[in-house]
C-alpha positions in Angstrom: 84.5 13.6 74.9 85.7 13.3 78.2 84.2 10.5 79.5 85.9 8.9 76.7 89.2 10.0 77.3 88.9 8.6 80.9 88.3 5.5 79.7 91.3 5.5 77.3 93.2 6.8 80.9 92.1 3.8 82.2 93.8 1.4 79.9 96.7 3.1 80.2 96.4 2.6 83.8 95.8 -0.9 83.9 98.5 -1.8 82.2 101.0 0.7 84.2 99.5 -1.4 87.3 100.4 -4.6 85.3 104.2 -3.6 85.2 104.0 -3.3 89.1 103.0 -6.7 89.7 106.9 -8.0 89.2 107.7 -5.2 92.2 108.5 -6.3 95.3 105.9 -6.4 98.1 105.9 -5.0 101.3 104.4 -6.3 104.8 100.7 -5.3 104.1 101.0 -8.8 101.4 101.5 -10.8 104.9 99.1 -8.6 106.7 95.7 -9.5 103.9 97.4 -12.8 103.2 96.4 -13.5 107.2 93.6 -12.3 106.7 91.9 -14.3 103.8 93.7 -17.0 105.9 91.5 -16.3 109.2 87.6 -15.7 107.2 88.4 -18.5 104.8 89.8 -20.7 107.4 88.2 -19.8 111.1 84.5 -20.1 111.9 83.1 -16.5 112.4 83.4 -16.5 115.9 87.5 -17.1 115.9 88.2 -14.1 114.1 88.8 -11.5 116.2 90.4 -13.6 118.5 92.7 -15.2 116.4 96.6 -14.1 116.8 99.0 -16.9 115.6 100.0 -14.1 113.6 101.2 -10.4 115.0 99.0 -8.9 112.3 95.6 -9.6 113.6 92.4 -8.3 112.0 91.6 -5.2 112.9 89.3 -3.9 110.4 85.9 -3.2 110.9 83.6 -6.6 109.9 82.1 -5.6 106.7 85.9 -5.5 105.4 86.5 -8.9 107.1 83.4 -10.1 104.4 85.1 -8.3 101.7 88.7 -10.4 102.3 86.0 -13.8 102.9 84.7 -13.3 99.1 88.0 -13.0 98.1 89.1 -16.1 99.6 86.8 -17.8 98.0 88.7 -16.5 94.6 92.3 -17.1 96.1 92.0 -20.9 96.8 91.9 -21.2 92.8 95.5 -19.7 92.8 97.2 -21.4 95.3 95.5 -23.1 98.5 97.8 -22.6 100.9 98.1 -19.1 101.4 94.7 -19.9 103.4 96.4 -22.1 105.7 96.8 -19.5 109.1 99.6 -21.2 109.9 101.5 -20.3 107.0 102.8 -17.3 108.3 104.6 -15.0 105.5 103.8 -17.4 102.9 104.4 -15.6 99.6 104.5 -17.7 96.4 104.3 -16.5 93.6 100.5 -17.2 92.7 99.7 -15.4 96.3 101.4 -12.2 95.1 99.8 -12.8 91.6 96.1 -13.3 92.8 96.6 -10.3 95.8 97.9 -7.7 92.8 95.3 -8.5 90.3 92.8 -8.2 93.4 93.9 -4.8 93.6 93.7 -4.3 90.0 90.0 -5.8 89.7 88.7 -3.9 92.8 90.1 -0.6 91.2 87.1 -0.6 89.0 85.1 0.7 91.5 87.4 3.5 92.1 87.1 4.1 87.9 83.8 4.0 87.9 83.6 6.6 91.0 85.9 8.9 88.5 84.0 9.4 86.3 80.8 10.3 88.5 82.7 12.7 89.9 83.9 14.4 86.4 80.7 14.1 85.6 79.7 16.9 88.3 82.4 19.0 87.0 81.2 22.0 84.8 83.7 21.8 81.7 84.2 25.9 80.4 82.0 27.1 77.9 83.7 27.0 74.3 86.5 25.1 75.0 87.0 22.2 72.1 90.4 20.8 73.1 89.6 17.7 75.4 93.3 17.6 77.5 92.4 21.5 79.0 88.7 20.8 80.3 88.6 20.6 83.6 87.1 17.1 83.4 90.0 15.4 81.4 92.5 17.2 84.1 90.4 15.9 87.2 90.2 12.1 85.8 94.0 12.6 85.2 94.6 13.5 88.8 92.4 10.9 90.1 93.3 7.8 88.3 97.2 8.7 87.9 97.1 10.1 91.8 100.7 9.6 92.4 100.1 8.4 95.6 97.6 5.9 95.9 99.5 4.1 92.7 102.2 3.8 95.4 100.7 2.6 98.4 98.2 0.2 96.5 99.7 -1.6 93.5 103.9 -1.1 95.0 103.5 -1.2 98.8 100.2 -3.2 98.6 96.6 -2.1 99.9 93.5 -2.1 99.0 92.5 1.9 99.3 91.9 2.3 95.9 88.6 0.4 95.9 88.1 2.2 99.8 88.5 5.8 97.9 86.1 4.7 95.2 83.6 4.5 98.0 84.2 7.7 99.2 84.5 9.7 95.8 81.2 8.0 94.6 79.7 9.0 98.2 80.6 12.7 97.4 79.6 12.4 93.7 76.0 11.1 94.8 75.8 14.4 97.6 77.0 17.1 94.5 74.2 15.6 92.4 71.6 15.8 95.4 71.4 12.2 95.5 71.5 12.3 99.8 70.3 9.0 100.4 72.5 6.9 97.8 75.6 9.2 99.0 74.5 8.4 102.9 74.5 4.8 101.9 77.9 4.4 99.9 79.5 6.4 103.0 78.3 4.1 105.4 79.2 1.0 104.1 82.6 2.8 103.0 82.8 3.5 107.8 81.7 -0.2 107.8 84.8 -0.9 105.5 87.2 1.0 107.0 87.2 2.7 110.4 89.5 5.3 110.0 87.0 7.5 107.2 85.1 8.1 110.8 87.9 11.5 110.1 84.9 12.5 108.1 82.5 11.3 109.7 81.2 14.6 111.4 81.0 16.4 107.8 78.4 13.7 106.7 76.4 13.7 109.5 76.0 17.5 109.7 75.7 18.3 106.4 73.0 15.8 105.7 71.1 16.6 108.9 71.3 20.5 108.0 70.9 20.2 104.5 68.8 17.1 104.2 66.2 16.7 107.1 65.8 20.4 107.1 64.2 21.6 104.1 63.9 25.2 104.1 65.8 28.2 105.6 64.6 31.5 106.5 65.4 34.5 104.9 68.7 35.2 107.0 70.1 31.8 105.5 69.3 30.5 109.3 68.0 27.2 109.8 63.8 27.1 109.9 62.9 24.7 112.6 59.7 24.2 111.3 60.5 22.6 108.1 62.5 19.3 110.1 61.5 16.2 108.4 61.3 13.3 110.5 61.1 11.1 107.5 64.3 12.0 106.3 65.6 11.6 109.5 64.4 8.1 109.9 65.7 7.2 106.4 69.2 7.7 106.8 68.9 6.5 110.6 67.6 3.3 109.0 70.1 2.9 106.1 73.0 3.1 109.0 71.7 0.9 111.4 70.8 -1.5 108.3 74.7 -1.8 107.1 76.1 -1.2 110.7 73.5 -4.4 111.0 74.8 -6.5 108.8 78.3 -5.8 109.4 78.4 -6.1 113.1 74.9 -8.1 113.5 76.5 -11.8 113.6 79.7 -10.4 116.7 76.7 -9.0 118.8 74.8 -12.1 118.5 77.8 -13.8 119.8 78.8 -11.1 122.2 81.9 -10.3 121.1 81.0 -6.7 120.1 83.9 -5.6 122.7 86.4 -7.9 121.4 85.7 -6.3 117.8 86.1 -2.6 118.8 89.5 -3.9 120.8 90.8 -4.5 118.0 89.7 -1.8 115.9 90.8 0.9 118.5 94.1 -0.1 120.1 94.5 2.7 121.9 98.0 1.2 123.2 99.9 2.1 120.2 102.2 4.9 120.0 100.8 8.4 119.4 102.6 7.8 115.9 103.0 5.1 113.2 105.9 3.2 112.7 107.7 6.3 110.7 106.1 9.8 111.6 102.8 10.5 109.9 103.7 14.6 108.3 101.6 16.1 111.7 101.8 18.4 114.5 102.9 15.7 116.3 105.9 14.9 114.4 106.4 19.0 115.5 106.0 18.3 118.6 108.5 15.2 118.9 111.1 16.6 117.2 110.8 19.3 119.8 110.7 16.4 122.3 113.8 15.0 121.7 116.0 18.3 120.6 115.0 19.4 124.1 116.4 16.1 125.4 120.2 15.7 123.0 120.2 19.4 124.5 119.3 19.0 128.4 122.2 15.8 128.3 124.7 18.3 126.7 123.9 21.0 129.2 124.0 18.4 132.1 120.6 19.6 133.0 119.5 15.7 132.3 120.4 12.6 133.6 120.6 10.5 129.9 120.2 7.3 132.1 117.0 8.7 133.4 115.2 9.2 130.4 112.8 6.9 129.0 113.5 4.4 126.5 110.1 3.6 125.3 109.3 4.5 121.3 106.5 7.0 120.8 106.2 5.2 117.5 105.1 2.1 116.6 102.8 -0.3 114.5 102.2 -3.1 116.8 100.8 -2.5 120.7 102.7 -0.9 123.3 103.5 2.0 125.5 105.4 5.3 125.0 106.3 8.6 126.7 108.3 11.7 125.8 111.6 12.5 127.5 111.3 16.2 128.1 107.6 17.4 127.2 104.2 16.2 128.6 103.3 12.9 127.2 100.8 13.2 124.9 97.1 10.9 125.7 94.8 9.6 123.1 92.6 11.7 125.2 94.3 14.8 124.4 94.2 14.2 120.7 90.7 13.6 120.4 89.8 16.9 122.2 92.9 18.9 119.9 90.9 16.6 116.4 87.0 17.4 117.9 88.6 21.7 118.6 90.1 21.4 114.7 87.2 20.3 112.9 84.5 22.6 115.5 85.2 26.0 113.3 84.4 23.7 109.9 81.5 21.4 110.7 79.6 24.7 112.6 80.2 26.7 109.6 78.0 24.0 106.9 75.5 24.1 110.2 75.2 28.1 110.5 76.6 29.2 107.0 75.6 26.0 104.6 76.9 26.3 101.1 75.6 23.8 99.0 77.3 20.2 98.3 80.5 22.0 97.5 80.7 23.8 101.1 80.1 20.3 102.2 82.8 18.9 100.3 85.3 21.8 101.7 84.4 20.8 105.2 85.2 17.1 104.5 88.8 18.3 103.4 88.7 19.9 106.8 87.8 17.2 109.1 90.3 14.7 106.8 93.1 17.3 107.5 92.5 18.6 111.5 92.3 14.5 112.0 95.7 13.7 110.1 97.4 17.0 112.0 95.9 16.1 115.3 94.7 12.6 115.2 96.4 9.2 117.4 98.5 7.1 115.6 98.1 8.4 112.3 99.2 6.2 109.1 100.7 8.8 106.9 98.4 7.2 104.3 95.8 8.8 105.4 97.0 12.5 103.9 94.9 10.8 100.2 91.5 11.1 102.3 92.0 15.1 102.0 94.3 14.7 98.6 92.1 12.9 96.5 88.9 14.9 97.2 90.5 17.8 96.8 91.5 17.3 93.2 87.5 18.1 92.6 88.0 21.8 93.7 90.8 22.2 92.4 89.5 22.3 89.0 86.8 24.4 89.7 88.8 27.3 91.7 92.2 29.2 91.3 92.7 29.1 94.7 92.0 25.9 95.3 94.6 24.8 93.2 97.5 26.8 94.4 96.8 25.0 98.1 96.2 21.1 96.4 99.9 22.2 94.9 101.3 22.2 97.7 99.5 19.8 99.6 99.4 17.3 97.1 103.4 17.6 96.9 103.8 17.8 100.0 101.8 14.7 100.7 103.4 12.8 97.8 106.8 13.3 99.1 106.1 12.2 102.4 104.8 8.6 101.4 108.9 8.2 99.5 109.7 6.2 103.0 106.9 3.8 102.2 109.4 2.6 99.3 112.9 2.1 100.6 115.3 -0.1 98.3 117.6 0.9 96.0 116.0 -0.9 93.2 112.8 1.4 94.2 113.9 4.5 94.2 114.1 5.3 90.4 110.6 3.9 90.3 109.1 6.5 92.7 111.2 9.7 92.1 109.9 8.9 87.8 106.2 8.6 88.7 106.5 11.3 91.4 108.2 13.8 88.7 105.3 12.7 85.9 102.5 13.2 88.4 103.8 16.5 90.0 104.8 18.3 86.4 101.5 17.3 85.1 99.8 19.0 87.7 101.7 22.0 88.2 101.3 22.8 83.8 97.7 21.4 83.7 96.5 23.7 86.7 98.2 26.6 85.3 96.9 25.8 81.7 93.7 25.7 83.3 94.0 29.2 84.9 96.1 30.8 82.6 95.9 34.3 82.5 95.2 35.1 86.2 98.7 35.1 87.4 100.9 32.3 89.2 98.8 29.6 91.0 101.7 29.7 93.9 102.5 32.4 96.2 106.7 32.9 96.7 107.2 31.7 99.7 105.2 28.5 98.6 107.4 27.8 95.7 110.7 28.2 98.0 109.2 25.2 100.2 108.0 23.5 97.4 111.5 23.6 95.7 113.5 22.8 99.0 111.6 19.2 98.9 114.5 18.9 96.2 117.0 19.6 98.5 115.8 17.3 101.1 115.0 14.1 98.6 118.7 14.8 97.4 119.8 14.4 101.2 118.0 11.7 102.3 118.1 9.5 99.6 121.1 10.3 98.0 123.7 11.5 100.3 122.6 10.5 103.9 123.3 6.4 102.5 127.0 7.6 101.3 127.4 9.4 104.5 129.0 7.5 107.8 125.4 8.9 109.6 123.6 6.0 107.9 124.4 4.0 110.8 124.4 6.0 113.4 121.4 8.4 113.1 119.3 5.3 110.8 116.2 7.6 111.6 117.5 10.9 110.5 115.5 10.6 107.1 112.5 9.7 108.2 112.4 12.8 110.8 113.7 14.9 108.0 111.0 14.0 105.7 108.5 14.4 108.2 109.2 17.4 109.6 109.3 19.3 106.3 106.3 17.8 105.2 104.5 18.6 108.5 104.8 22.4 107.8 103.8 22.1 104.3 100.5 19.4 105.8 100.0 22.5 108.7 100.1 25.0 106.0 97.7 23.9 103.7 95.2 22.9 106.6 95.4 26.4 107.4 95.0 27.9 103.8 91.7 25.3 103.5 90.4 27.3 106.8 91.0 29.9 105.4 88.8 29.9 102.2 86.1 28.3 104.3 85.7 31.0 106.5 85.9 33.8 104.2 82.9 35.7 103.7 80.9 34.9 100.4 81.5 37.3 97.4 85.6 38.2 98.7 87.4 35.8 97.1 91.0 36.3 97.8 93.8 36.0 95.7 96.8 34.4 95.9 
């Protein structure tokens, strides 16, 4: 059966995730390393203050438990990576213990999986295992391209975040409200930046949950508000926010915490451009600059020199265009996600409308948000792999986003030795999805529209450039960031697209499905 065959996935996976443990590690090692340094090492009250080391902690404090537990674990493998003055300390019991932490908190994520193939109806009469929609969704979850990358190669711990989240949505699609409220909210006390969803959750469970009848129109009936239900999930977040954040306000340091957890003095974007309209807009920025130097309508020495990127604190501007405020991109995230979260309010459609909002509010965030990590496009991929097994549509628009958003994380793995690595595991993921999607929905014609499959097939042309050519070409060191802007740019129109094509279906009127 299938539940069965994702188990069998799962061993398979494990030991795929074994082989990447003799990879080489990226910054994020240093970055948790510090971190089980600080809770094991600092009383409570130091950590948030601590900063021997330029990667602080800045996680919300129920994750700052989570990395205290596994200290407690880690001084079993080698002490002194729990010494915070051991700054990029990296034996090789650290990098042993932080991968098979990865590995072991992954089981969550399996678990959360399998609840969610669980809520997928598997067509009637169909015997073969490897073409229900079930096998095919546990396939795209536990071999997601992407998170493979960015947990057990360049090192994080999103896997066991996304099992949190998955679970949360499972428990909502089989009316389980108050276990789902509860998964999500410790999943906000793990992690801030799932506040993208944030306003699905509290709308849909407020609509759908403490009212609990609508009149005939499909309107909401006022009368039928249950406090109850109201005060339940009000206490099940204040209980977790509680215990997360309880001990910081007894000390007072509440503001100290949320300093760190929004520094609103980074750059609009991350150290290499998330795929957003802001990787539009400075690309715009700066052709508008090369060109008003050219022209002599610009004074080169008068342009600013400061990065609009960056992962550490510290100020920016544009050259040519109005400087964009962390202001600005809230109201441009809170004017995305109004359409999507007012549509589950007035036009509510079940846990799976629900769902579709949340792939909104993931999405306008990553195309609007402030300093996006370009990680963050797997809190609209992942969940999406759910509907994409249950509608045609649906799958043509995770095609392209799921490429899309693939390809745009190749940066995250730079060396020569790495490349093979991600362009084979890209290629396995990608051709499985494409031929079990269209398996899936043979018969009604091609999952991709034309002009989808030309974008989709220039991404060849522009991994060819920048990973093949541009490093033979004398451009390597003069335009080192060419790449990177490549890749983003041509990812942010296929990120743009699909955000668009999600709106889309949401706003189409019930019973007119359109095809592609």
């Amino acid at each position: 059966r299938a539940v069965i065959s994702v188990m069998s996935l799962t061993d398979l996976l494990l030991i795929c995730h074994w082989v990447c443990v003799s990879v080489s590690h990226s910054t994020d090692f240093e970055v948790h390393r510090n971190w089980l340094a600080i809770t094991h090492s600092l009383p409570v009250s130091r950590w948030y203050h601590e900063n021997t080391s330029e990667w602080t902690l800045d996680y919300p404090p129920l994750f700052a438990w989570f990395e205290l537990g596994l200290s407690h674990a880690a001084r079993h493998f080698d002490p002194d990576m729990l010494l915070v003055e051991n700054l990029n300390y990296a034996s090789p019991s650290t990098v042993l213990f932080q991968r098979l932490s990865v590995i072991f908190t992954d089981l969550l994520f399996i678990y959360a999986a399998r609840e969610c193939c669980r809520c997928v109806q598997d067509q009637k009469g169909s015997r073969d295992v490897l073409n229900r929609p079930s096998f095919v969704l546990a396939v795209l979850l536990l071999w997601n391209f992407g998170l493979l990358i960015v947990d057990h190669i360049h090192f994080q711990y999103n896997g066991f975040l996304f099992g949190f989240l998955l679970l949360s949505v499972a428990k909502h699609l089989q009316r389980q409200h108050l276990q789902g409220a509860l998964l999500f909210s410790v999943l906000l006390n793990l992690k801030h930046i799932y506040l993208y969803v944030a306003p699905a959750y509290g709308v849909y469970l407020l609509r759908s949950y403490c009212f609990t009848q609508d009149n005939k129109d499909g309107s909401v009936s006022w009368s039928s508000f249950s406090p109850l239900r109201l005060l339940a999930l009000g206490g099940i977040v204040a209980s977790v926010c509680a215990l997360s954040f309880g001990p910081f306000i007894a000390m007072g340091q509440l503001p100290q915490v949320l300093s760190r957890l929004f520094p609103f003095k980074r750059g609009l974007c991350h150290a290499y451009w998330a795929p957003n309209i802001w990787a539009l807009y400075n690309t715009l920025d700066k052709i508008l600059a090369t060109l008003g130097v050219r022209l002599k309508l610009l004074q080169e020495a008068g342009l600013p020199r400061a990065s609009m990127t960056g992962g550490l604190v510290q100020e920016f501007q544009h050259s040519v265009l109005p400087s964009v405020t962390p202001s600005i991109t809230l109201v441009c995230t809170l004017l995305s996600i109004l359409p999507a979260v007012a549509s589950i309010w007035f036009r509510p459609r079940g846990a799976r409308g629900f769902l579709r909002c949340l792939l909104l509010c993931a999405l306008g965030s990553f195309v609007f948000g402030w300093h996006v990590h370009e990680k963050a496009i797997l809190i609209a991929i992942l969940p999406l792999s759910i509907l994409a097994v249950e509608n045609r549509e649906d799958a043509g628009i995770f095609l392209v986003l799921t490429t899309t958003g693939h390809y745009s994380l190749f940066p995250l793995l730079f060396t020569p030795a790495e490349l093979p690595i991600k362009v084979s595991l890209m290629l396995l993921f990608t051709i499985y999805s494409f031929t079990a999607l269209r398996k899936l929905y043979s018969g009604r014609g091609s999952l991709l529209r034309p002009l989808e499959s030309v974008y989709l097939l220039g991404l060849v042309g522009v991994a060819f450039a920048c990973e093949v050519a541009f490093p033979l070409s004398p451009w390597q060191q003069k335009l080192p960031f060419l790449p990177l802007l490549a890749t983003s740019v041509y990812c942010s129109l296929g990120v743009c697209y699909s955000f668009l094509r999600l709106y889309a279906s949401l706003l189409r009127p019930p019973g007119k499905p359109k095809q592609p």
